[in-house]
N, C-alpha and C positions, 0 to 999 in steps of 0.2 A: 479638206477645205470646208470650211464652216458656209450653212445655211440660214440665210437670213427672211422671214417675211417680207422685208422693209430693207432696203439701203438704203439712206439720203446722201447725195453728195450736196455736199455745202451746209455750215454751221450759222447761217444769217439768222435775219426774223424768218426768213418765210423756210430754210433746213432743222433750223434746230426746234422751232413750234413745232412743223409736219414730224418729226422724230418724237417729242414727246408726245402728241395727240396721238400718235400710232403707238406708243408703250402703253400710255393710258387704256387703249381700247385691247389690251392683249398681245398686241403682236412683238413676234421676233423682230427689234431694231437694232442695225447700228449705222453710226452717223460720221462720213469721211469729211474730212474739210483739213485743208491744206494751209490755214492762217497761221501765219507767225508774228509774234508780238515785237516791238523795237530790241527786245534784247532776243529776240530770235527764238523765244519760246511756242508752244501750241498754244491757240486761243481761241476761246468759240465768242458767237457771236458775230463774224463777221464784218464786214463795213459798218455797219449801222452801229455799232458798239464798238467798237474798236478807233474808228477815224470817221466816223461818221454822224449820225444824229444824235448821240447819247454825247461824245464830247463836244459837240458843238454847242449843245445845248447847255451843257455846262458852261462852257467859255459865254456866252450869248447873255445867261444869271448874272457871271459874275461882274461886265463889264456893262453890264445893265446897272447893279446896284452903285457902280461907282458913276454912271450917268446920273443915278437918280440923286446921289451925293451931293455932287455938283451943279444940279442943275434944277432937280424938280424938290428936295427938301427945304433947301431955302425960306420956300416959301410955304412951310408946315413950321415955320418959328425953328428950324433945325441945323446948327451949323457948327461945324468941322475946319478947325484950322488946320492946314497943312497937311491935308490925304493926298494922297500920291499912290499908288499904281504898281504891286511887287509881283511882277509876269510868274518869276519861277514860282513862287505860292499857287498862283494861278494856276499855273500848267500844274502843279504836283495834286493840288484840289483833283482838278479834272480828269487825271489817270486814277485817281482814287477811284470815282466816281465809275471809272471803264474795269479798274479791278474789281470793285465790288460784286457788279453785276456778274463780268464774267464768271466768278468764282459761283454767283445763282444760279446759271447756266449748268455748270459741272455738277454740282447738287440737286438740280434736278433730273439732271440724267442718271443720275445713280440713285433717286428717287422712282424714275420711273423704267429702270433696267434697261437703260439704250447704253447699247456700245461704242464707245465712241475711240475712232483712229485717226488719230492727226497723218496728215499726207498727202497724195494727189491723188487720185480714183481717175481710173481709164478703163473703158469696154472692152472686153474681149469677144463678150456677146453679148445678147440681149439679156439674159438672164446670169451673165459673168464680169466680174472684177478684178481688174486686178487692181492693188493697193501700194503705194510708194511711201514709205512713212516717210513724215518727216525728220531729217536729223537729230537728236537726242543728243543728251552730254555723253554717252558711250561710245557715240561715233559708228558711223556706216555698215563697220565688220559684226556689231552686236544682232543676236538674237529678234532682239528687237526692233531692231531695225531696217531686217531683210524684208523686202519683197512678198505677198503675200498673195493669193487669189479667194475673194469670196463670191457665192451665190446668193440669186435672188430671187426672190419671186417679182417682187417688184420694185424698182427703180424711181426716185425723186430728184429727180433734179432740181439744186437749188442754188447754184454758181454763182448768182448774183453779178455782180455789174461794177468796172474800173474807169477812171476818168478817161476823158476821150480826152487825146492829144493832138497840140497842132505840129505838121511841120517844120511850118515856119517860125515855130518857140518850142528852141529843143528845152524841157528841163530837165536843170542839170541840179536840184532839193538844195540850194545854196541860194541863190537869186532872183534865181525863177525855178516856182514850185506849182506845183498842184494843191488840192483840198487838205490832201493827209498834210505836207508843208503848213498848210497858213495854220492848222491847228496848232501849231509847235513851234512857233517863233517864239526865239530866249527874248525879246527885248522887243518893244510897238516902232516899227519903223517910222521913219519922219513922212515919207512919201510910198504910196504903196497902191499901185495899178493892178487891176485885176480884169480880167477879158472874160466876160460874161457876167450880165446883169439879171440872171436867173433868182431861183430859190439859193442855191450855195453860192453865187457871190453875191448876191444884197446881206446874205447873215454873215458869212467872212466879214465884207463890208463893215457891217453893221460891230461888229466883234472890234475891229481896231479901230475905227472913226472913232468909239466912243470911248475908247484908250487914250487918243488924241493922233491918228496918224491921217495926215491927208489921202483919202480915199476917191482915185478915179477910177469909175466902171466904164469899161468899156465895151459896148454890146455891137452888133451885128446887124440887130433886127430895128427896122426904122420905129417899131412899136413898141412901149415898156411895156412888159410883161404880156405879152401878145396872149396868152393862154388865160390869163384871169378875165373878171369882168370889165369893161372897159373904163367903167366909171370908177371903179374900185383902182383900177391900174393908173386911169389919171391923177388922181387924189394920192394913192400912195406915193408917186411922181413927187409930188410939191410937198408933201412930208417930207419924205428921205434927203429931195436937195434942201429945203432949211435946216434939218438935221445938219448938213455937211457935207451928205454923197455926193461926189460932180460925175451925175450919170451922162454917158454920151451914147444916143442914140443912132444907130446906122454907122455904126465904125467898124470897119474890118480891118482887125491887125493881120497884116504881112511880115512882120520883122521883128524881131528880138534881139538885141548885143546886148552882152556884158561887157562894161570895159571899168578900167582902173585899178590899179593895184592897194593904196592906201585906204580909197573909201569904194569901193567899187558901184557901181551903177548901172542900170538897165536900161538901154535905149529902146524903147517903143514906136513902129511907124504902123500907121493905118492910112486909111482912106476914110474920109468922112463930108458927106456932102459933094462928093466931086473934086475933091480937092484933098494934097498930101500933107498929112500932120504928123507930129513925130510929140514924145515927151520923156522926161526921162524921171525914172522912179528910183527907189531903193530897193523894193523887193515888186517881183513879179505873180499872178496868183493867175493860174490858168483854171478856168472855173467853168466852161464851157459845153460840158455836158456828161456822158455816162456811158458808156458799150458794154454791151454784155459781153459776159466772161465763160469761153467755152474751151480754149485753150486747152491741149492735154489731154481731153476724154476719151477721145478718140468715138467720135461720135458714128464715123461710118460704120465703124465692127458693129455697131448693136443697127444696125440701118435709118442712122438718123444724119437730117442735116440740116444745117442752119439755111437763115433766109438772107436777101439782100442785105439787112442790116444787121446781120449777125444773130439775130433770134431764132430762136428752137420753135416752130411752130405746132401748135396744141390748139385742141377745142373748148368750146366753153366749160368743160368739165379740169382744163390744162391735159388730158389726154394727146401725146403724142401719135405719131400714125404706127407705133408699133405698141404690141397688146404688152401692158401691164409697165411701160416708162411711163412715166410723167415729168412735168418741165413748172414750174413755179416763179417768183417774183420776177426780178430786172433778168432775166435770160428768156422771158416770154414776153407776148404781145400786152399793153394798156403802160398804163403810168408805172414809174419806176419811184413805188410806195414801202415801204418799210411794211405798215399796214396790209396793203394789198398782198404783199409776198405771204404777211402770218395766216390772214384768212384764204387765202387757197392752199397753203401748206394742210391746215385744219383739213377742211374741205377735202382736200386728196387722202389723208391719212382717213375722216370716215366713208372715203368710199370705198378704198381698197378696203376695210371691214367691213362690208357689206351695206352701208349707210348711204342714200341718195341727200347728200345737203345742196341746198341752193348755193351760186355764190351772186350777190348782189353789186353787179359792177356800178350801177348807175347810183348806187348812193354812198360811191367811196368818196372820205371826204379829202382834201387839199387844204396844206396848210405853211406858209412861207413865215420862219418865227424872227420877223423884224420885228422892231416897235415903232408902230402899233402893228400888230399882228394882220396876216392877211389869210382868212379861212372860206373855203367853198364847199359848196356840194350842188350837184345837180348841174340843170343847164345856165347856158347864160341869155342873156336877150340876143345879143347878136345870131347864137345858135339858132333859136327859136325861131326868130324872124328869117332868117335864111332856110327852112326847114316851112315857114306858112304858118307855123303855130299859134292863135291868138292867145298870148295873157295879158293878166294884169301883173303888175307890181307895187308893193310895198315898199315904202323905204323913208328910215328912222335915222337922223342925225343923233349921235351918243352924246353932245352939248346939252342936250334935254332930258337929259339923266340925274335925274339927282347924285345918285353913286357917282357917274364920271367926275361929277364936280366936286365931290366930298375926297375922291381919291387925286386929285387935278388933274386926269387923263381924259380930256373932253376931245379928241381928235376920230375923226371916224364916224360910218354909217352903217346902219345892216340895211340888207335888201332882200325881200321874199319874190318869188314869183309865183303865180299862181295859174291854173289853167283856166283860161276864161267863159268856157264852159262847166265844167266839173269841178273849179274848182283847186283839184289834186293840186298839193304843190309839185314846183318841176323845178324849183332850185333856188340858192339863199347864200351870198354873196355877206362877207364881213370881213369889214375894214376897222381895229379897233382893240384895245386893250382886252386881254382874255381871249380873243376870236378861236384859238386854237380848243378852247373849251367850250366855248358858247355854242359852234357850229354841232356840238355832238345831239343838241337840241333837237335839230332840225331833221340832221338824220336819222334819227329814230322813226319821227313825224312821218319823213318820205317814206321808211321801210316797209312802216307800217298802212302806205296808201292815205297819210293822214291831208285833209286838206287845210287851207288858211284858217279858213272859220275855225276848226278845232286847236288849229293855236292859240288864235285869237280869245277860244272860250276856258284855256287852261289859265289858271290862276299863279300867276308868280308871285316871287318876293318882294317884298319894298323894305329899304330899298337896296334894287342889285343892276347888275350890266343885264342879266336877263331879263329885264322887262322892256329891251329893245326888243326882243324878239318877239314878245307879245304885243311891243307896239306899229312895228314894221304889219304882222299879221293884220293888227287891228287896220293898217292904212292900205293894205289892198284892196280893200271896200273902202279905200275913202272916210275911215272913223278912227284915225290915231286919234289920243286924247290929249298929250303931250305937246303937239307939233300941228 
């Protein structure tokens, strides 16, 4: 039985980072994860690579540029007779885009000496494995494909997280689908309901609306986007429905059929407002949230066990209550961040080397990639105020950007908060072309204890989107120059 420093289960951001970080610093790794590709191959990377943030993002590009085609070059003197919309290119782009990386994945691990075993990993003990590989073209009876037991010194769990299902919408990946589904439709359906107005269904959304498919969100919560800032949530609101989204707030679906043989269709009932309303779609996108994934491991033999919501509870170090596991991204407690998963995977990998690193929850940033983009960091006012906290804020209409205007993306605000005593900032809300980039600003700012005033005294570009964020700084004292 081979001995290992290090075993990670799970090949996501936050297993396959903690594996390299831990080859990097020396140590014996190897790294189990059980993902299989549509043709049923091994695949590292995870959700987030695989059916998740990396093809979505691709898809998001590409049906972006055909938005911008039709709708915003026009008026750059630019025009195109007769563009129209080829899905399979699309899709084949986009798995391009999930192989590439993956294949980076593989090359760094043989870069940095991690072993890596496609399969399902289960405890025998705390410092025991056993390993179930996955199927190979050689079939069950091979070598290779028995059954194995490794040691550890220490244990990472990295399991990451699967769509949460209702049961009142069985899917059945033909009509009614989940996230991995809406990536992969051959052709932009006419009509297409989706149940959650979250981060993954406003960018599904956002993905065929602007293909040309009538897009209703159907959410739950009387408030859009209850987690972002309120004013940012309101605004993005009245973007997204002129865009075309018909967001419905306070809907709770009860019901799902599919009927019809020729053209088939999805019957939809909810409650909304007190009252029963029904619609019918063409394709269904259950988009509604995320559980973690523990399935298999058999968590009790190593003496671990999940919480109410199915999470592996851990300390601020991710330290489990037995010496030498650990538990990482969407299978522990905070936001279910791609991000967050890499920087505690790191973080775990230098501690078991003996390394004490911080990890910095309060200035992880958020980011939902609609257009115009919606990026955060830090608190919000409502927090604040609920909490007693006196600040001030900032806050920069993007109309008064030269850049906005010169790019024609003038939609959007930043907003700084600052502590009204000291100063420090304590959070910075963006609604806005680039926000997903601009926000990295800020957080640095925060990491570093940095207040308004030293935004406001760093010197930007002209002209760029970034000098909203020196102007927003400048207006939490009251001295935008702009606005």
């Amino acid at each position: 039985m081979d001995k290992y420093d290090v075993v990670v289960i799970g090949a996501g951001p936050g297993g396959y980072v903690a594996a390299i970080r831990a080859g990097q610093l020396g140590l014996k790794v190897a790294c189990v994860d059980r993902w299989r590709d549509g043709a049923g191959k091994p695949a590292l990377g995870g959700t987030c690579l695989n059916v998740g943030c990396i093809p979505s993002k691709a898809l998001l590009d590409s049906s972006l540029h055909y938005h911008n085609l039709t709708h915003l070059l026009p008026a750059h003197g630019i025009r195109i007779d007769g563009a129209g919309v080829d899905i399979p290119t699309m899709q084949k782009r986009k798995d391009k885009v999930t192989r590439i990386l993956k294949t980076g994945i593989e090359g760094l691990f043989k870069k940095n000496k991690v072993t890596w075993f496609p399969g399902q990993a289960a405890f025998l003990a705390r410092d025991r494995l056993r390993v179930c590989p996955a199927l190979g073209d050689r079939g069950k009876d091979s070598k290779e494909n028995r059954e194995f037991e490794v040691a550890a010194d220490n244990v990472i769990i990295a399991t990451g997280s699967a769509p949460m299902r209702l049961s009142a919408v069985p899917v059945d990946n033909e009509r009614i689908v989940d996230s991995t589904g809406a990536l992969n439709f051959a052709a932009v359906p006419e009509r297409l309901g989706i149940i959650g107005a979250g981060v993954i269904g406003l960018e599904l959304g956002s993905v065929w609306n602007r293909l040309g498919a009538k897009v209703v969100l159907l959410e739950a919560a009387d408030r859009f986007l209850p987690e972002t800032d309120r004013e940012v949530a309101k605004e993005a609101e009245r973007v997204f429905t002129k865009q075309g989204l018909d967001i419905r707030l306070g809907a709770s679906v009860d019901s799902a059929t599919v009927s019809g043989e020729e053209k088939p269709v999805v019957g939809v009932g909810y409650e909304a407002g007190g009252e029963r309303q029904s619609m019918e779609v063409d394709r269904l996108v259950v988009a509604c949230g995320r559980t973690p994934v523990t399935a298999g491991l058999a968590l009790e033999n190593a003496g671990l066990a999940t919480d109410e919501r199915g999470r592996i509870p851990v300390d601020g170090n991710c330290r489990t209550g037995v010496d030498g596991v650990y538990a990482i991204g969407d299978v522990v407690r905070g936001p279910m961040l791609a991000h967050k998963a890499s920087e505690e995977g790191m973080a775990v990998a230098e501690r078991i080397a003996g390394q004490a690193p911080p990890l910095g929850y309060e200035t992880i940033p958020w980011v939902i990639y609609t257009h115009p983009e919606i990026a955060w960091v830090g608190r919000t006012e409502e927090s604040l105020q609920a909490d007693g906290i006196r600040f001030r804020k900032g806050r920069f209409p993007l109309r008064a950007l030269g850049r906005a205007h010169g790019s024609g993306e003038t939609e959007g605000f930043i907003k700084i908060l600052g502590d009204a005593e000291t100063d420090r900032i304590l959070g910075a809300h963006l609604f806005g072309n680039h926000a997903s980039e601009l926000i990295a600003e800020v957080v640095v700012a925060m990491e570093f204890s940095a207040s308004t005033e030293d935004l406001a005294r760093i010197v930007h570009a002209h002209p760029t989107l970034s000098e909203g964020i020196h102007e927003a700084a400048l207006a939490v004292a009251g001295r935008a120059i702009h606005f």
